[in-house]
Chimera marker file (.cmm) of the C-alpha trace (Angstrom):
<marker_set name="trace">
<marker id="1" x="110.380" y="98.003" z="84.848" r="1" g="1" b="0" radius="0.5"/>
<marker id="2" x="111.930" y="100.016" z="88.004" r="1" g="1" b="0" radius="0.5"/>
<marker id="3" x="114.673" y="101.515" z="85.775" r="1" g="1" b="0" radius="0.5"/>
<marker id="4" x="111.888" y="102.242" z="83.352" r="1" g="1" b="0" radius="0.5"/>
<marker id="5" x="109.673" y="104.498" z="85.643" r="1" g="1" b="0" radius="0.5"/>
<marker id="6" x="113.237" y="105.974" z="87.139" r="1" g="1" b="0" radius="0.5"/>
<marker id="7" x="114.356" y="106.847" z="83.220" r="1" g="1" b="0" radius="0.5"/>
<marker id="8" x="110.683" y="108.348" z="83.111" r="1" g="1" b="0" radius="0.5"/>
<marker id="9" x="110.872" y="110.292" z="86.370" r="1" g="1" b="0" radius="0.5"/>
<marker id="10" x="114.225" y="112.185" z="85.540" r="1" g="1" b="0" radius="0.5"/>
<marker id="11" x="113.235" y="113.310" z="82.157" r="1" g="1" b="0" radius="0.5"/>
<marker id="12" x="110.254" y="114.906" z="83.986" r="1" g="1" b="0" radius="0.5"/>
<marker id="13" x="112.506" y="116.436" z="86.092" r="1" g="1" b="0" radius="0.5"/>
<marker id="14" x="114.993" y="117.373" z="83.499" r="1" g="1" b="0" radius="0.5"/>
<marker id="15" x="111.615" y="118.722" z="81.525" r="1" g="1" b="0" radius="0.5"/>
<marker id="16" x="110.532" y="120.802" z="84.171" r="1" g="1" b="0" radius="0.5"/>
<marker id="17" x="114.236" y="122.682" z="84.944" r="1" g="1" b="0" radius="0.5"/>
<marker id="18" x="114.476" y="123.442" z="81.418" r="1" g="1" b="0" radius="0.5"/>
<marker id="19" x="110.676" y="125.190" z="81.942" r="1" g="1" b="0" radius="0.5"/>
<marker id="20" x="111.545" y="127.007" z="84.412" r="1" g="1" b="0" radius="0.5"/>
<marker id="21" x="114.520" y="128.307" z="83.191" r="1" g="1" b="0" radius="0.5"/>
<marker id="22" x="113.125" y="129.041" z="80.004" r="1" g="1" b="0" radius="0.5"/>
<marker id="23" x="110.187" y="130.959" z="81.856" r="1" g="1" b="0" radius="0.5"/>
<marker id="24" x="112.545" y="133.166" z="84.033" r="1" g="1" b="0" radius="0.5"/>
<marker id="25" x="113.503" y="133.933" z="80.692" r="1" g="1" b="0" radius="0.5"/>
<marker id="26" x="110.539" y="135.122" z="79.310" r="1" g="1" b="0" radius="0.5"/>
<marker id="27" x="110.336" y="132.584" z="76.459" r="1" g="1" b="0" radius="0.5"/>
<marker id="28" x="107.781" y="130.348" z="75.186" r="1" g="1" b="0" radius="0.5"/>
<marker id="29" x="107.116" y="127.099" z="77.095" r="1" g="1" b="0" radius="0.5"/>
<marker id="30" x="104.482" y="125.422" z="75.309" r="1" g="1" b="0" radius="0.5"/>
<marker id="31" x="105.817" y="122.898" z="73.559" r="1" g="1" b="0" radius="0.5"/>
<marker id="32" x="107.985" y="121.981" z="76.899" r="1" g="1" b="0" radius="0.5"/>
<marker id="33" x="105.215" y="121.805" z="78.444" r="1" g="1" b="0" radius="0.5"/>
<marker id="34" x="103.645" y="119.252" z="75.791" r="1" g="1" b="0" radius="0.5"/>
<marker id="35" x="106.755" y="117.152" z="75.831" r="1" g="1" b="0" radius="0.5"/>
<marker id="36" x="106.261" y="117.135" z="79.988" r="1" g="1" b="0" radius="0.5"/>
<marker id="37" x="102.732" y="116.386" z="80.074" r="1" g="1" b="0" radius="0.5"/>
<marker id="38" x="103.541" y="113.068" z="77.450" r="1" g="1" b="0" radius="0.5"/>
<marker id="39" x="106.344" y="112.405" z="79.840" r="1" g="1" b="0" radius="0.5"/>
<marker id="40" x="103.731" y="112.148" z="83.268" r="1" g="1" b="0" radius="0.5"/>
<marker id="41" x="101.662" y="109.480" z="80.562" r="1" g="1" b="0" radius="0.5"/>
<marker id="42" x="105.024" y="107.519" z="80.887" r="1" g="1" b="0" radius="0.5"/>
<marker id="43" x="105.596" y="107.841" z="84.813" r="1" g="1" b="0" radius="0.5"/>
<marker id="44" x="102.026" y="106.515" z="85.635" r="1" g="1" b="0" radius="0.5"/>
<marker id="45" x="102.413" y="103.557" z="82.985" r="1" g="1" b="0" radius="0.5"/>
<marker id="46" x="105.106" y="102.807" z="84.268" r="1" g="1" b="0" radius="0.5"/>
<marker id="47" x="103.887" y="103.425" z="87.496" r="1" g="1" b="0" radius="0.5"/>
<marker id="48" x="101.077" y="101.635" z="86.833" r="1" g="1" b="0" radius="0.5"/>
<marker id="49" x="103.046" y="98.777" z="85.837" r="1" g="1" b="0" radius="0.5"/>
<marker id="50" x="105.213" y="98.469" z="89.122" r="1" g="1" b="0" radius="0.5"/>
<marker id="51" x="102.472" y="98.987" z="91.733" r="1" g="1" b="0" radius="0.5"/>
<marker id="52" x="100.074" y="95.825" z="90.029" r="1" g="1" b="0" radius="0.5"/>
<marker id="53" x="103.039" y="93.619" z="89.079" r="1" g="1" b="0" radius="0.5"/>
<marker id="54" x="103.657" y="93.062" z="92.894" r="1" g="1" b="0" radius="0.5"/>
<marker id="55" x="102.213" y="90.168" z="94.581" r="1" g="1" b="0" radius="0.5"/>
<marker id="56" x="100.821" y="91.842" z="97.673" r="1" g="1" b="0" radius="0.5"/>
<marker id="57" x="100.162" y="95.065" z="97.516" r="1" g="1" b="0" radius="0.5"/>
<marker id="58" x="101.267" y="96.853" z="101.560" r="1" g="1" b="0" radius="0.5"/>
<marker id="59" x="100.019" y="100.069" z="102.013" r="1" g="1" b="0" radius="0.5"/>
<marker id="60" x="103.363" y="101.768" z="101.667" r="1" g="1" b="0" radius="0.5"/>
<marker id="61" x="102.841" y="101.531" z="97.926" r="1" g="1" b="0" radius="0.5"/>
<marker id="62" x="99.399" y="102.632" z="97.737" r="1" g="1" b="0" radius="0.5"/>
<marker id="63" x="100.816" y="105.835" z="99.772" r="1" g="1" b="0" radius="0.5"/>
<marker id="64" x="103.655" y="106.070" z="97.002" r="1" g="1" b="0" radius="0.5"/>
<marker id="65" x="101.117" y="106.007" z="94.499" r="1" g="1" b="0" radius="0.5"/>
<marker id="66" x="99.453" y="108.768" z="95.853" r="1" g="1" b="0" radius="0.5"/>
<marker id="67" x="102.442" y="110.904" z="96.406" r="1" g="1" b="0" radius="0.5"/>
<marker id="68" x="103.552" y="110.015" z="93.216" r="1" g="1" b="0" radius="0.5"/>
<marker id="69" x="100.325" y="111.339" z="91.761" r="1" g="1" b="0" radius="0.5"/>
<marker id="70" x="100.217" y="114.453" z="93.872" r="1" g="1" b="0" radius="0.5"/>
<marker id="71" x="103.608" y="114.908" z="92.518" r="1" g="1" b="0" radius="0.5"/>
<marker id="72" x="102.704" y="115.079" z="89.319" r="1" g="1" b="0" radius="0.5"/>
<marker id="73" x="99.970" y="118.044" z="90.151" r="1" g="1" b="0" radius="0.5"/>
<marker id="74" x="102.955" y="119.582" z="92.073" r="1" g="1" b="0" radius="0.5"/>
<marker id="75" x="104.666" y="120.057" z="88.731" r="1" g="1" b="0" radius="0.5"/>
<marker id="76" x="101.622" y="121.584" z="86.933" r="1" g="1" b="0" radius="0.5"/>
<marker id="77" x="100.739" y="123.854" z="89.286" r="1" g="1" b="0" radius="0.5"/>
<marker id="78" x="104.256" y="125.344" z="89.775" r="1" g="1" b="0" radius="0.5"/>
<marker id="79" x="104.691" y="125.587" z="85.984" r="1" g="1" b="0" radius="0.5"/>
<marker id="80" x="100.985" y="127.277" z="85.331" r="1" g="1" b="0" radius="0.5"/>
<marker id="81" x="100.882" y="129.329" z="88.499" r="1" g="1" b="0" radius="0.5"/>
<marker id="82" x="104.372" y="130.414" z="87.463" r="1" g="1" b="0" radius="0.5"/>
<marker id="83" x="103.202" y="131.624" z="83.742" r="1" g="1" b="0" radius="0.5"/>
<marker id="84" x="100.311" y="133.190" z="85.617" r="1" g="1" b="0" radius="0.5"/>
<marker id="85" x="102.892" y="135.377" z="87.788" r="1" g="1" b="0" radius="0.5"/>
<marker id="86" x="101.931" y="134.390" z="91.287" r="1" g="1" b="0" radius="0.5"/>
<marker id="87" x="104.341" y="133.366" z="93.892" r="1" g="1" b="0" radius="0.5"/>
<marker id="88" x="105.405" y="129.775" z="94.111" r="1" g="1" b="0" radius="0.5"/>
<marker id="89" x="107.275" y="129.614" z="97.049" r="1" g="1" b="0" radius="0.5"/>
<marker id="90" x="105.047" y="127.659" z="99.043" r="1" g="1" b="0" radius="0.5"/>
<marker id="91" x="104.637" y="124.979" z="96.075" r="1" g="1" b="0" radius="0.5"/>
<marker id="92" x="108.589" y="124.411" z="95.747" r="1" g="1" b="0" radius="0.5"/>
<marker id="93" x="108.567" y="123.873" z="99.492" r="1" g="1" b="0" radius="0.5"/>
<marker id="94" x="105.100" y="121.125" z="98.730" r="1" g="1" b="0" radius="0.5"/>
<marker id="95" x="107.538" y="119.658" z="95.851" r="1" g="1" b="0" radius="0.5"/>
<marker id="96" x="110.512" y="119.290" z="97.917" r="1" g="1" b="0" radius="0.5"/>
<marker id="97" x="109.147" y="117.337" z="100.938" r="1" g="1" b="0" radius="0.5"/>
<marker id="98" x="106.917" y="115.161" z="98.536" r="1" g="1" b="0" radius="0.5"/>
<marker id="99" x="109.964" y="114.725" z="96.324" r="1" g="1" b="0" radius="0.5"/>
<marker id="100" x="111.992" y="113.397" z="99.434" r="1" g="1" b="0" radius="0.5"/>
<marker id="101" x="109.796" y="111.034" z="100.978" r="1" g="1" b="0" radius="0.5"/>
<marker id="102" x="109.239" y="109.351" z="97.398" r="1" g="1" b="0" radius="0.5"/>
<marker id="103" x="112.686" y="109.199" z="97.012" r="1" g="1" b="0" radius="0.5"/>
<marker id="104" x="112.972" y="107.488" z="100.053" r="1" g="1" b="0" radius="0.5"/>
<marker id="105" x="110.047" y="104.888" z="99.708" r="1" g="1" b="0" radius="0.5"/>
<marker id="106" x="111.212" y="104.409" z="95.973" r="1" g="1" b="0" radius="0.5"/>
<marker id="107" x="114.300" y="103.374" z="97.463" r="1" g="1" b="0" radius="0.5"/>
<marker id="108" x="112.946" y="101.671" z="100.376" r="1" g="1" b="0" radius="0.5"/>
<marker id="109" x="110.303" y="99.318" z="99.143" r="1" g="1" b="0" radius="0.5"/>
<marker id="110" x="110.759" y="95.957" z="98.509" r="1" g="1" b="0" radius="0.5"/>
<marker id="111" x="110.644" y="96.734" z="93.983" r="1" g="1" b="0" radius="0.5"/>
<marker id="112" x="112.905" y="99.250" z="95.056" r="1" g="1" b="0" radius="0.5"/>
<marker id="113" x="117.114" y="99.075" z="94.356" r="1" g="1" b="0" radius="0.5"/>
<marker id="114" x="119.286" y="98.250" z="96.748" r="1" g="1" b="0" radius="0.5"/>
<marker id="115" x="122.013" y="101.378" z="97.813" r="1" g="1" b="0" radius="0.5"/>
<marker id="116" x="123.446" y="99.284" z="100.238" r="1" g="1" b="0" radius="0.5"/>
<marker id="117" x="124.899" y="96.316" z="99.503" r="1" g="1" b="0" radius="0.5"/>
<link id1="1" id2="2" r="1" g="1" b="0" radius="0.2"/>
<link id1="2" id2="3" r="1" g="1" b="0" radius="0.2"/>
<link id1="3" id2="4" r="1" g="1" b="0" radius="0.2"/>
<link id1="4" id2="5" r="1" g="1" b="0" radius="0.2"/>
<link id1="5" id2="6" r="1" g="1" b="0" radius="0.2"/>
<link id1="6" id2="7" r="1" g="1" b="0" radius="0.2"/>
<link id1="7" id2="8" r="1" g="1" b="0" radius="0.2"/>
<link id1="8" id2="9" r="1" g="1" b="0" radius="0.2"/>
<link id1="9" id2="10" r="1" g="1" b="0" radius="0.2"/>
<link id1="10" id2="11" r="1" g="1" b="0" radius="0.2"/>
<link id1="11" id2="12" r="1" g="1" b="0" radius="0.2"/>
<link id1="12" id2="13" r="1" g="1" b="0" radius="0.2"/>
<link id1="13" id2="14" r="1" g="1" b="0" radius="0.2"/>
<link id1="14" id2="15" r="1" g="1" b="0" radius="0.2"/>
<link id1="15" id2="16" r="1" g="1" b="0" radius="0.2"/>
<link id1="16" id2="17" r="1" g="1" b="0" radius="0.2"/>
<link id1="17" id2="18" r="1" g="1" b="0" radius="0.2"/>
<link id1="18" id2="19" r="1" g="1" b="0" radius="0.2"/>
<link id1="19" id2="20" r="1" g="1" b="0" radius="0.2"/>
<link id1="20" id2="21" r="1" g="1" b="0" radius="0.2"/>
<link id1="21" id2="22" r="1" g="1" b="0" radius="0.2"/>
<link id1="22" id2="23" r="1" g="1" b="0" radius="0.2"/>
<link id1="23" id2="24" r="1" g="1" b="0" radius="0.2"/>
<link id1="24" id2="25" r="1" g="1" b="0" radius="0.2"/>
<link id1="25" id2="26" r="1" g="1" b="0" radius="0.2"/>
<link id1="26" id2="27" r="1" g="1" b="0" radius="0.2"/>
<link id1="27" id2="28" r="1" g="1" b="0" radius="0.2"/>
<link id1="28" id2="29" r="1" g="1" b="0" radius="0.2"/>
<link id1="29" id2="30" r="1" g="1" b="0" radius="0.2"/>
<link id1="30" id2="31" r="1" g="1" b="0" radius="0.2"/>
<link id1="31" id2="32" r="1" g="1" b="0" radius="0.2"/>
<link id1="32" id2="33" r="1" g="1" b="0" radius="0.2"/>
<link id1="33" id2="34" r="1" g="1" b="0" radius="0.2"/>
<link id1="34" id2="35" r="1" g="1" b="0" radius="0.2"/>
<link id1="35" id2="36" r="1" g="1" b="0" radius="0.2"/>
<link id1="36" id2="37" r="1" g="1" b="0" radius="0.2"/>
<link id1="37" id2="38" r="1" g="1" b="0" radius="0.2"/>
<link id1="38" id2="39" r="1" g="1" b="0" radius="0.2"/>
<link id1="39" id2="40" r="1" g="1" b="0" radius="0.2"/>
<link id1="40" id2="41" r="1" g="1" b="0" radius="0.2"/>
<link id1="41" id2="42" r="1" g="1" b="0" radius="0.2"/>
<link id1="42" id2="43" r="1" g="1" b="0" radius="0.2"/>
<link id1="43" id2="44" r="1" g="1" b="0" radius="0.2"/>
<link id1="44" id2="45" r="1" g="1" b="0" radius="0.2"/>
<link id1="45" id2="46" r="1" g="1" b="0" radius="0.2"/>
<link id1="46" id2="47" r="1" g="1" b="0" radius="0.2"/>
<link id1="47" id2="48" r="1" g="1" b="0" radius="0.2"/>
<link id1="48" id2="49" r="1" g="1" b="0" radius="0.2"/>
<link id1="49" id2="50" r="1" g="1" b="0" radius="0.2"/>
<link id1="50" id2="51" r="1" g="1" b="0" radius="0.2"/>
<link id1="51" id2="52" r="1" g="1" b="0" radius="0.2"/>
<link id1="52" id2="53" r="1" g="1" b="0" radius="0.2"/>
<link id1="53" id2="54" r="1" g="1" b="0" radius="0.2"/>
<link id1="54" id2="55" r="1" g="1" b="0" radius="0.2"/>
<link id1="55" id2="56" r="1" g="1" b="0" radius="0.2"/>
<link id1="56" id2="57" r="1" g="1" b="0" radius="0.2"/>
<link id1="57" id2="58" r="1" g="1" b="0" radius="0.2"/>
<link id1="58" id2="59" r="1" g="1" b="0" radius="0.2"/>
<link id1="59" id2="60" r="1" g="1" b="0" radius="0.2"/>
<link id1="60" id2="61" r="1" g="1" b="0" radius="0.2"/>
<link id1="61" id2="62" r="1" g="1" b="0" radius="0.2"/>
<link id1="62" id2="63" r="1" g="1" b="0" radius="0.2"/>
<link id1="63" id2="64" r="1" g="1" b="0" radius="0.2"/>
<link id1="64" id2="65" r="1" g="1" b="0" radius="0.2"/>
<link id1="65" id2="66" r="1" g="1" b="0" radius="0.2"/>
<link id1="66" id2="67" r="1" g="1" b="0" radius="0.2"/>
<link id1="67" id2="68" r="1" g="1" b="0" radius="0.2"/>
<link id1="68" id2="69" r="1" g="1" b="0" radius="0.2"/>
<link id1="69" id2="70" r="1" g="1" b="0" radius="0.2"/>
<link id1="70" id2="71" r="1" g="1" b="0" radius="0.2"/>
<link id1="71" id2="72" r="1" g="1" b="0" radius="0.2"/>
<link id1="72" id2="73" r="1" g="1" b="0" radius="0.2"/>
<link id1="73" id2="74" r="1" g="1" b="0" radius="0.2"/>
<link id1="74" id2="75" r="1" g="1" b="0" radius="0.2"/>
<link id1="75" id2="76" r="1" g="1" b="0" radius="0.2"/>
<link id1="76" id2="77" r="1" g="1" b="0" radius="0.2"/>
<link id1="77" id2="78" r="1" g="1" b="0" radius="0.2"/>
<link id1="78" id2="79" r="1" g="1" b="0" radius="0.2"/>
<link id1="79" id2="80" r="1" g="1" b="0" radius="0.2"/>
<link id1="80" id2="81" r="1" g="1" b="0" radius="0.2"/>
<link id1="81" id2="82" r="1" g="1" b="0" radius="0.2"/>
<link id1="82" id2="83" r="1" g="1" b="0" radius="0.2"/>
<link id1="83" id2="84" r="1" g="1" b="0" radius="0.2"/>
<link id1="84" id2="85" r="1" g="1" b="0" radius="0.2"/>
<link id1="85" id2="86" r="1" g="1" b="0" radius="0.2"/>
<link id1="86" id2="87" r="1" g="1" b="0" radius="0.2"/>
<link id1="87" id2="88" r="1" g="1" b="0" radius="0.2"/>
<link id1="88" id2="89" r="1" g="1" b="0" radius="0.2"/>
<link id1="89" id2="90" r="1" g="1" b="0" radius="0.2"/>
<link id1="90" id2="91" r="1" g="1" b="0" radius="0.2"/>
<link id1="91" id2="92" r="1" g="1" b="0" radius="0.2"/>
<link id1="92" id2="93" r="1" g="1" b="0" radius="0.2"/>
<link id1="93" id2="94" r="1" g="1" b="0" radius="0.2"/>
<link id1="94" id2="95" r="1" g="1" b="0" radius="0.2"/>
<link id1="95" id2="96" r="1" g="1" b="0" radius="0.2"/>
<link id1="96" id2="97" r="1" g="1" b="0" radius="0.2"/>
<link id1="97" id2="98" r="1" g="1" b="0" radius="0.2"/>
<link id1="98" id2="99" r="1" g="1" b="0" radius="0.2"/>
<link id1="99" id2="100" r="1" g="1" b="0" radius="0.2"/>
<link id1="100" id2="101" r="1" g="1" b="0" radius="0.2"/>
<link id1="101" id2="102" r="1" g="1" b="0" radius="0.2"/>
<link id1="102" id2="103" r="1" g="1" b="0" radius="0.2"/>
<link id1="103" id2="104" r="1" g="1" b="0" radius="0.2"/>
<link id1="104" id2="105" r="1" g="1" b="0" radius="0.2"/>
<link id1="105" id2="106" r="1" g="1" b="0" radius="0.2"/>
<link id1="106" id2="107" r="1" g="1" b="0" radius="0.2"/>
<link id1="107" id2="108" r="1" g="1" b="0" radius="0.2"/>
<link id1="108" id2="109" r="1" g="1" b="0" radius="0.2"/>
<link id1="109" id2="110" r="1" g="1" b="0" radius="0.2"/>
<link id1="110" id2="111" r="1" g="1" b="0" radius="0.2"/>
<link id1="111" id2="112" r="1" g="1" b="0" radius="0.2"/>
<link id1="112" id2="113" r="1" g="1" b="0" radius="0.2"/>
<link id1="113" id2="114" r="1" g="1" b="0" radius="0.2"/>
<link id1="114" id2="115" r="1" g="1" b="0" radius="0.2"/>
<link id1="115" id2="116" r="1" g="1" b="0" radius="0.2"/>
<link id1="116" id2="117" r="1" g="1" b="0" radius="0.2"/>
</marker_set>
């Protein structure tokens, strides 16, 4: 299921690059957008499916789980707040550090992979 919600994760992230390029470019994002938003259904299934297949549940995952779903608003609000015309500066910087520390507890926690072996 981990490579699952990791497949899921980078097509959101591939989704949202190609918004935002295509919105520096002036063009129409909404069906993007569409194809993101059914793309978060599969990150929290999946999601969903990691976090209550462990056996104990330690609070590092609960705090994933939040970051992961604060995440998700991270990508909305850059997207709409970007259509709107208002800066986003501040919400890349929000994205990056949230994007880093679930990178590293994805990585970290016990369901995670392995980089060192």
């Amino acid at each position: 299921m981990t490579h699952a919600h990791l497949t899921s994760l980078v097509l959101a992230l591939f989704f949202l690059i190609i918004i935002v390029v295509l919105q520096n470019k002036g063009k129409n994002i909404k069906i993007w957008h569409m194809v993101l938003r059914a793309t978060y259904i599969l990150v929290i299934v999946t999601g969903c499916m990691l976090f209550f297949s462990a056996y104990s549940i330690p609070l590092s995952y609960y705090l994933k789980a939040i970051l992961g779903i604060i995440m998700i608003g991270l990508f909305e609000m850059v997207i709409v707040r970007k259509q709107k015309g208002k800066t986003t500066d501040l919400l890349w910087i929000a994205f990056s550090i949230v994007f880093v520390i679930l990178f590293v507890l994805g990585f970290t926690l016990p369901m995670g992979f392995d980089l060192i072996k």
